[in-house]
N, C-alpha and C positions, 0 to 999 in steps of 0.2 A: 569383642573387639578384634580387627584382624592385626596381625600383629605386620607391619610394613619396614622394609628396608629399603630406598629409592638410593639409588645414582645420582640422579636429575628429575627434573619435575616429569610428572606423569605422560603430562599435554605435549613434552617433547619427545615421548617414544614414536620412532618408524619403523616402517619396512625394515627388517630385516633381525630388528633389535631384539635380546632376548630378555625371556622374562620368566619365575617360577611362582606356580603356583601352589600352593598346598606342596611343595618340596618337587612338582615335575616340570619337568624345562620345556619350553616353548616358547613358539617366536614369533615376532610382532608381524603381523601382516597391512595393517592400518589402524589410524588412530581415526574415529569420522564424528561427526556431530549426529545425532541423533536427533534432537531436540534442543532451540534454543530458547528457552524460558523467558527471559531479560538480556540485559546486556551483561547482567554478571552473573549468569549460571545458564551454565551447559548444558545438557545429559549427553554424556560420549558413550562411545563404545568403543575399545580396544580389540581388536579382530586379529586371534591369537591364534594357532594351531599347531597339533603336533602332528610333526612330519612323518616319524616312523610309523606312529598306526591312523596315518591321514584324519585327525579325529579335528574340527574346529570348533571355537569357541569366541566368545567375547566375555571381559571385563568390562562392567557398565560402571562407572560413576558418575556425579554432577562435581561440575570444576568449582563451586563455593564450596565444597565438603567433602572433597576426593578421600580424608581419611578416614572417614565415617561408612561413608554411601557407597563402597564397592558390595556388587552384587555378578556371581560367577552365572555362565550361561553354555549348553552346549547346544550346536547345533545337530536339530536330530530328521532333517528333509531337506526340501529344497526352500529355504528361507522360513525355517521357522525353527525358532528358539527356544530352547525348555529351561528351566532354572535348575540348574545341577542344586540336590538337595545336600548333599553332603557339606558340613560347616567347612564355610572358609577361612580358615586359619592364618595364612600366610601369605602374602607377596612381596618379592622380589626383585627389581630388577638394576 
């Protein structure tokens, strides 16, 4: 289980906002819908990156189960996402 710290709810992170992962800091670029299931679950995608070594990423959960269902992603070309394998431990924001 990831172990979560929130400020504010998830769905209300923006531009600009930051956020830690697994203990590194990065910052919100968008929060966007991915998939809408029903009218009461989501699949989003938090659109994260780190600035000093240009690296980006998304945070994926669905909005019925945000503390369960986060799954970490890095982006590794041009629009295409790989599931960073390494356990995700921690978020922050």
């Amino acid at each position: 289980m990831v172990k979560i710290k929130k400020s504010k709810p998830i769905i209300e992170l923006k531009k600009g906002d930051k956020i830690k992962v697994n203990g590194r800091a990065l910052e919100v670029d968008a929060n966007i819908v991915l998939i809408e299931h029903d009218k009461d679950t989501k699949e989003m995608a938090l659109e994260i990156f780190d600035a000093k070594k240009d690296e980006d990423f998304q945070l994926r959960y669905f909005t019925n189960n945000v503390d369960s269902s986060f799954e970490f992603y890095e982006l590794k070309g041009d629009f295409i996402y790989s599931r960073v394998r390494d356990e995700l431990k921690e978020v922050s924001w």
